[in-house]
C-alpha positions as CSV (number, residue, x, y, z in Angstrom):
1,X,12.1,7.6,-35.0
2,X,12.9,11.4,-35.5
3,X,12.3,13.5,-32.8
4,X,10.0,15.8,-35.0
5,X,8.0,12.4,-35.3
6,X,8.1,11.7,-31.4
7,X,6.5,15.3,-30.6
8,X,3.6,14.4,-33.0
9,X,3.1,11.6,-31.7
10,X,2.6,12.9,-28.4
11,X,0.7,16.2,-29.1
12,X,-1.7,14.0,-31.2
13,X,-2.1,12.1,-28.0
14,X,-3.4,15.2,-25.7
15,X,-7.1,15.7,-27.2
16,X,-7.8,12.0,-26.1
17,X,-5.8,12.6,-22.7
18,X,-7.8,15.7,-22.0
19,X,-11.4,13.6,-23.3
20,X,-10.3,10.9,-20.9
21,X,-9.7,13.9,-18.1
22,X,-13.3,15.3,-18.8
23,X,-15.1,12.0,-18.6
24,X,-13.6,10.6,-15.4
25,X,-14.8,7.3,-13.5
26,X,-17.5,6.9,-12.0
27,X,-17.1,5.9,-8.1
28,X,-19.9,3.7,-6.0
29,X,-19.5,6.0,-3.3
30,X,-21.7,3.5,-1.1
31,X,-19.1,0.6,-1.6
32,X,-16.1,2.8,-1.3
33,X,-17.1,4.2,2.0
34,X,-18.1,0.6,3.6
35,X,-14.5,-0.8,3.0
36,X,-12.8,2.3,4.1
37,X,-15.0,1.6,7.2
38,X,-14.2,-1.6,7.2
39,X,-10.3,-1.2,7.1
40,X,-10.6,1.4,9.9
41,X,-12.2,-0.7,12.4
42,X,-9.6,-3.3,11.6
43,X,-6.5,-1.1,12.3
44,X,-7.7,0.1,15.4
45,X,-7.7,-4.0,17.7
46,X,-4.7,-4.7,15.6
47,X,-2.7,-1.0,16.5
48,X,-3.5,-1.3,19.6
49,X,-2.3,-5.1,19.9
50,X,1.0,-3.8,18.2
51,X,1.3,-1.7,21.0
52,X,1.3,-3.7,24.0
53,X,3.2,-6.6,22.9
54,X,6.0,-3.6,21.8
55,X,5.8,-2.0,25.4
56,X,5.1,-5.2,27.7
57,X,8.0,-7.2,26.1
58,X,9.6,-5.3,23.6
59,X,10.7,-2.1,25.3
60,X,10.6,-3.5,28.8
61,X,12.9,-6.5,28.1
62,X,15.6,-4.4,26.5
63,X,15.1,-1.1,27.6
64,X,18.8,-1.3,28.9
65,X,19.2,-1.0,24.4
66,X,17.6,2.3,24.2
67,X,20.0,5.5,24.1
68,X,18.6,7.9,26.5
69,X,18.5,10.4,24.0
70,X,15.5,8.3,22.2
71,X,13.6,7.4,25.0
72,X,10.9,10.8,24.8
73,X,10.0,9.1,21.5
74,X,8.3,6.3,23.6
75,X,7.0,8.5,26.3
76,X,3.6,9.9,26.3
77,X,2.8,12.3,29.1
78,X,-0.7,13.0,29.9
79,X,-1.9,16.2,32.0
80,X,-5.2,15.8,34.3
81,X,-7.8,17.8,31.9
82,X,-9.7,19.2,35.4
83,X,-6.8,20.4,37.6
84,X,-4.0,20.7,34.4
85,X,-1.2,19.8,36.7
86,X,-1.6,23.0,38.9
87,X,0.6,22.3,41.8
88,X,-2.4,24.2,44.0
89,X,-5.2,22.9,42.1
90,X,-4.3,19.4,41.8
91,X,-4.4,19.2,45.7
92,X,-7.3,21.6,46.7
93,X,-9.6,21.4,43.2
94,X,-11.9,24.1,42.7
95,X,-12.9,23.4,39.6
96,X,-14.0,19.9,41.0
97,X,-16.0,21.5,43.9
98,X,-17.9,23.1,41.6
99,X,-16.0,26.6,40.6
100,X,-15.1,28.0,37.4
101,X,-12.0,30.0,38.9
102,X,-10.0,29.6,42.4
103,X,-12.7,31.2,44.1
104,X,-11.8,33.9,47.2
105,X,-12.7,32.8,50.8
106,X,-15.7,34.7,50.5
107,X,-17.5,33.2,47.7
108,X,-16.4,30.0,49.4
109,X,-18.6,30.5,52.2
110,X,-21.7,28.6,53.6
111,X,-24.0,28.3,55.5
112,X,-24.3,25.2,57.8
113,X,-27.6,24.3,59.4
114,X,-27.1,22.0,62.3
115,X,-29.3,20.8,65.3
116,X,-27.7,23.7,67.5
117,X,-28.3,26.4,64.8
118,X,-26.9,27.5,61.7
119,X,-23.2,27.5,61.2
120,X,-20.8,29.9,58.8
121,X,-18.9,27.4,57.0
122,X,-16.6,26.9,53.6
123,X,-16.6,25.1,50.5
124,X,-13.9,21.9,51.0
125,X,-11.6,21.7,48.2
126,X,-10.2,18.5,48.4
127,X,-7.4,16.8,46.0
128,X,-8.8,16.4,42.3
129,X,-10.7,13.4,41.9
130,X,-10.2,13.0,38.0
131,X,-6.3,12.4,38.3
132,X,-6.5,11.6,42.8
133,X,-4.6,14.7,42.8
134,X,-1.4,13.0,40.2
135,X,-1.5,15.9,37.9
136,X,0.1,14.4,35.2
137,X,1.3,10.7,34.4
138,X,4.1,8.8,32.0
139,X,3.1,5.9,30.3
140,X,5.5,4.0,27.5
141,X,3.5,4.1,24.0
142,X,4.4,2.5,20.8
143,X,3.1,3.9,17.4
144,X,2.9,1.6,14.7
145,X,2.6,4.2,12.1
146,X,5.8,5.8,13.3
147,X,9.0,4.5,11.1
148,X,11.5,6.2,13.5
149,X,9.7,4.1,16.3
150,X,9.5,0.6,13.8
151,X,13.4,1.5,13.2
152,X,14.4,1.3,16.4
153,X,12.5,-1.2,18.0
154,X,13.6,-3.6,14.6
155,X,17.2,-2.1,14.6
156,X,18.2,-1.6,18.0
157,X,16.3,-3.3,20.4
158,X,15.7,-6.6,18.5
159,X,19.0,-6.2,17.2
160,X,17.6,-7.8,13.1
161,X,19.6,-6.8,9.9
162,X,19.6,-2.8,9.5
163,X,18.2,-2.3,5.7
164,X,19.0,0.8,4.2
165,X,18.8,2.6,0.7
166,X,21.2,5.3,-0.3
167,X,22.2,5.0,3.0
168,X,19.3,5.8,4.9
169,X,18.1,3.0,7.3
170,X,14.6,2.0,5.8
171,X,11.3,0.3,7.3
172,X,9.4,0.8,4.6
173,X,7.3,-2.3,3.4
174,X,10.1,-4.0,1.2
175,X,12.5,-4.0,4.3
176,X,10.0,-5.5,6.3
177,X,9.3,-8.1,4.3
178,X,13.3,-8.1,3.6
179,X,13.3,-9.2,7.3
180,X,10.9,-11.8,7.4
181,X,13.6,-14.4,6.3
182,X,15.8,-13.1,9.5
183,X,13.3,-14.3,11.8
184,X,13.9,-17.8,12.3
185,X,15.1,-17.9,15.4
186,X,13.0,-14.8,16.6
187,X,9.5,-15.6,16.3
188,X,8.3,-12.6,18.3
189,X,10.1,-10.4,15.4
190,X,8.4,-12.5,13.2
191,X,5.0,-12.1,14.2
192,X,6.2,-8.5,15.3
193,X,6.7,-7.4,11.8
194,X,3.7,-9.9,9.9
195,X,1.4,-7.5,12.4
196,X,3.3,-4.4,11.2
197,X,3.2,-4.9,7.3
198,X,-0.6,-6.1,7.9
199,X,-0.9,-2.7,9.3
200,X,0.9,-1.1,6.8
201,X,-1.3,-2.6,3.9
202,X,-4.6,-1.5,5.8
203,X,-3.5,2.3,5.7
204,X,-2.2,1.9,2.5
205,X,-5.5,0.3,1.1
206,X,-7.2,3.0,2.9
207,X,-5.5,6.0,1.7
208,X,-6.6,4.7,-2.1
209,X,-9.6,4.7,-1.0
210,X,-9.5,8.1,0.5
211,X,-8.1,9.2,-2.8
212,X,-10.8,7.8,-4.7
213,X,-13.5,10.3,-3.0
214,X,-15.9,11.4,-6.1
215,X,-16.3,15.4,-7.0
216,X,-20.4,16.1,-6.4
217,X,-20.5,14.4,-9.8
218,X,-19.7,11.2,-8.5
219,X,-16.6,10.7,-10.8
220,X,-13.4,11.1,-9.6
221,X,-10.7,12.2,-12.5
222,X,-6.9,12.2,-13.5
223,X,-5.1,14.5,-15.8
224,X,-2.8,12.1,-17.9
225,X,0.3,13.2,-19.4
226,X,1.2,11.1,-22.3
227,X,5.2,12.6,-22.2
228,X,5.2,12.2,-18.4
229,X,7.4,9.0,-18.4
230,X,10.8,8.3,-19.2
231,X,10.1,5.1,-20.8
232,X,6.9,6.5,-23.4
233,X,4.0,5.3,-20.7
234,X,1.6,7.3,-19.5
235,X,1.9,9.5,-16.1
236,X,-1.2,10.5,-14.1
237,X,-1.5,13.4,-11.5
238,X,-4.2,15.2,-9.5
239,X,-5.1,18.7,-10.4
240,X,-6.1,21.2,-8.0
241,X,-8.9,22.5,-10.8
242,X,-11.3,19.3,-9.7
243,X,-11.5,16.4,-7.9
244,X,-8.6,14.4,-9.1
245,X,-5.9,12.0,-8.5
246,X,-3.6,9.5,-9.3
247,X,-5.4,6.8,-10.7
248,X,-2.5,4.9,-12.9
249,X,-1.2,2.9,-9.2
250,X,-4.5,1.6,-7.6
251,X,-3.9,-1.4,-6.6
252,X,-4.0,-4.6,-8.6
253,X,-7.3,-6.5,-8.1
254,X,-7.8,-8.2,-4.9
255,X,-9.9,-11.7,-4.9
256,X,-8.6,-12.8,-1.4
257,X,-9.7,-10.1,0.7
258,X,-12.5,-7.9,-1.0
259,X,-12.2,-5.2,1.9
260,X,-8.3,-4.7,-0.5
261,X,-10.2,-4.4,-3.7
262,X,-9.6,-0.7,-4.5
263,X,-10.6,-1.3,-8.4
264,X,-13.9,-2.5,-7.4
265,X,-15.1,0.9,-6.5
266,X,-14.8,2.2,-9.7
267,X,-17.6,1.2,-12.2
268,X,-19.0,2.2,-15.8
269,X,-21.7,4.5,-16.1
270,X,-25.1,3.4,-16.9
271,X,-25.3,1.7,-19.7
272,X,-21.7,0.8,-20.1
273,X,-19.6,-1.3,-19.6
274,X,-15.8,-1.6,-18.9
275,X,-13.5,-4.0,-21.5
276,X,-10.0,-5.0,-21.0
277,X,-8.0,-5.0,-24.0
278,X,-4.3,-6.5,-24.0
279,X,-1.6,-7.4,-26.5
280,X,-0.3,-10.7,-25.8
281,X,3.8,-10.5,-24.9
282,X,3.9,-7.3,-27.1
283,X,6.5,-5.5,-24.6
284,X,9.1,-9.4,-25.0
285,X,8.1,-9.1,-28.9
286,X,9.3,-5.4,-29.8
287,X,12.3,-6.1,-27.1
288,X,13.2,-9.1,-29.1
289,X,13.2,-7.6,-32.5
290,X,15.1,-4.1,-31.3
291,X,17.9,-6.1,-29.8
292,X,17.5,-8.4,-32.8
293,X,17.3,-11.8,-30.3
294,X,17.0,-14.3,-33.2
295,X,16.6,-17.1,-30.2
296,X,13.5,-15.5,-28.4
297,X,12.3,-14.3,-31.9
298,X,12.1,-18.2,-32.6
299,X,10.6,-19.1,-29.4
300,X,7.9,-16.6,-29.2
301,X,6.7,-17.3,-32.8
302,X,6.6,-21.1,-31.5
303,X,3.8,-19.7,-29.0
304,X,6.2,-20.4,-26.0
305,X,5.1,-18.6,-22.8
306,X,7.8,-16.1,-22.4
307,X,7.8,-15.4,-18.9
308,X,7.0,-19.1,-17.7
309,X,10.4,-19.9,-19.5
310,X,12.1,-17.6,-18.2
311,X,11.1,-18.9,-15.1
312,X,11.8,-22.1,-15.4
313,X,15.4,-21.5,-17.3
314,X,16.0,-18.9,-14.1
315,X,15.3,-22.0,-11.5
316,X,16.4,-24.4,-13.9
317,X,13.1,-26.3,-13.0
318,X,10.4,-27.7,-15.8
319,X,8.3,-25.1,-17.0
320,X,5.1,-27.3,-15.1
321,X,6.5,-26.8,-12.3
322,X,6.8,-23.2,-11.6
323,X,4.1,-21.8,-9.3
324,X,2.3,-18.1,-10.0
325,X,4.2,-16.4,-7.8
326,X,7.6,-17.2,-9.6
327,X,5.9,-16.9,-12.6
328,X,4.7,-13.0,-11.6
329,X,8.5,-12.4,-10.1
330,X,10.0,-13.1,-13.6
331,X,7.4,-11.6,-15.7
332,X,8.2,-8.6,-13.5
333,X,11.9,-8.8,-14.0
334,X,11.7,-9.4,-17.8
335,X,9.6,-6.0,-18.2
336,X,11.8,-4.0,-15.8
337,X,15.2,-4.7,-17.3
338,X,13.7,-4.2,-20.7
339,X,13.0,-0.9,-19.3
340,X,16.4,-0.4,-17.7
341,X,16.5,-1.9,-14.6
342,X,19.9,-1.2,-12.7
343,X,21.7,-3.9,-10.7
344,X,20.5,-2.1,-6.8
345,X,17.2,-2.4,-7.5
346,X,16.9,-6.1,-9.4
């Protein structure tokens, strides 16, 4: 293909990109608002449950591991909102007898009636009974959300397998789940960082949802650039002109948990209806007959299923036997070293 006809191609494609743009999806705002509710209140017991096994056992068994130049990053310091740490007020608090301002001996006074007459007398400040006159406290935290805290806790302190890309250490979701195989002999790591990528999907289902927040329309749009990719796919942005995002990585489906089901939110308008339409193996076919693979030209036109085979040949296991989850690792491969893959990342 010339690249006079690759330009056509693609500036015939942008009055259907910006129809697509101008329609948008239509969100069920009513559904989309109960999960993200739903995902918050389940962060918040399991945070928090993060947090105290991390300072408790964690950080207290091996705090001897922690450099002393990274200890502020688990200390949270908390000042007495009534006296603020005043060294005077904290120990004689006006604003808890009742003052808005130290007041002057004056506008302290009283006057006391007793059984022998009445008395001059002053306003007692005593020590400040919000804090019992502390000012300010330390208390060791743990953030959950915080990779530089997951880093070192992982890294340093439970002393696991540093991962790192490009040479930066990592804790993003594949490193966790890098780790998981690690944790054999360490099962507090092991629940450790379950909780932590459990976490980590809850925010990340959340923030799609976030994302997904309908204009006053209630259709949330995407401005699709068919050029956008490398490889001849589709890109998808936000545009600061309307309500917009992203809307080419939502989540797959969820069936297991429908609190993860992102896709759900999004529904036809009425009177419509959505329809999923799919080649079958088209990507392994034109990859096939480009590289001119006479073998898995054969094989597909036998009605072989392509990426169960490869599978299978990969584990050198009958194709019966492979279970979905090696069966969506392969399909996966297959696509992405079609589309160029390197080495690192497979």
């Amino acid at each position: 293909m010339t690249l006079r006809a690759i330009h056509d191609f693609e500036v015939a494609l942008l009055d259907p990109c910006l129809a697509m743009t101008e329609r948008g999806l239509r969100v069920d705002e009513t559904r989309r608002v109960s999960m993200l509710a739903e995902l918050r209140a389940a962060v918040e017991p399991l945070a928090r449950e993060i947090e105290v096994y991390v300072t408790q056992n964690v950080l207290a068994t091996h705090a001897d591991r922690l450099a002393p130049a990274k200890r502020h990053l688990f200390v949270k310091r908390l000042v007495c909102k009534c006296c603020r740490n005043g060294k005077a007020k904290r120990a004689a608090c006006w604003g808890c007898a009742g003052f808005a301002k130290k007041p002057t001996n004056k506008q302290r006074q009283i006057n006391i009636i007793t059984n022998i007459g009445e008395l001059l007398g002053y306003v007692e400040l005593l020590p400040c009974k919000l804090c019992a006159g502390v000012g300010a406290s330390e208390h060791t935290v743990f953030n959950p959300n915080s990779p530089n805290q997951i880093k070192i806790v992982l890294y340093e302190l439970l002393k696991l397998p540093v991962r790192t890309k490009d040479g930066k250490v990592r804790s993003d979701e594949e490193a966790l789940k890098s780790l998981l195989s690690e944790c054999a002999t360490k099962p507090a790591a092991l629940v450790l960082i379950q909780q932590l990528l459990r976490v980590g999907k809850l925010e990340t289902i959340a923030s799609f949802l976030e994302r997904i927040a309908p204009g006053e329309d209630g259709k949330i749009r995407s401005v699709y650039n068919p050029a956008g990719t490398e490889t001849g796919r589709f890109s998808s942005s936000e545009t600061f002109l309307v309500r917009s995002t992203n809307l080419n990585n939502l989540p797959k489906r969820e069936v297991t948990e429908p609190m993860f089901d992102v896709r759900a939110c999004i529904i036809p308008d009425p009177g419509c209806v959505f329809v999923e339409a799919d080649f079958s193996g088209a990507e392994a076919w034109i990859t096939a007959a480009c590289s001119k693979d006479t073998k898995l030209l054969d094989l597909l036109r036998s009605g072989a299923k392509i990426h169960r085979w490869t599978a299978a040949h990969a584990l050198s296991k009958p194709e019966s036997a492979v279970t979905e989850q090696e069966y969506a690792l392969y399909k996966t491969a297959r696509h992405a070293l079609n589309y160029g893959m390197q080495w690192a990342t497979f």
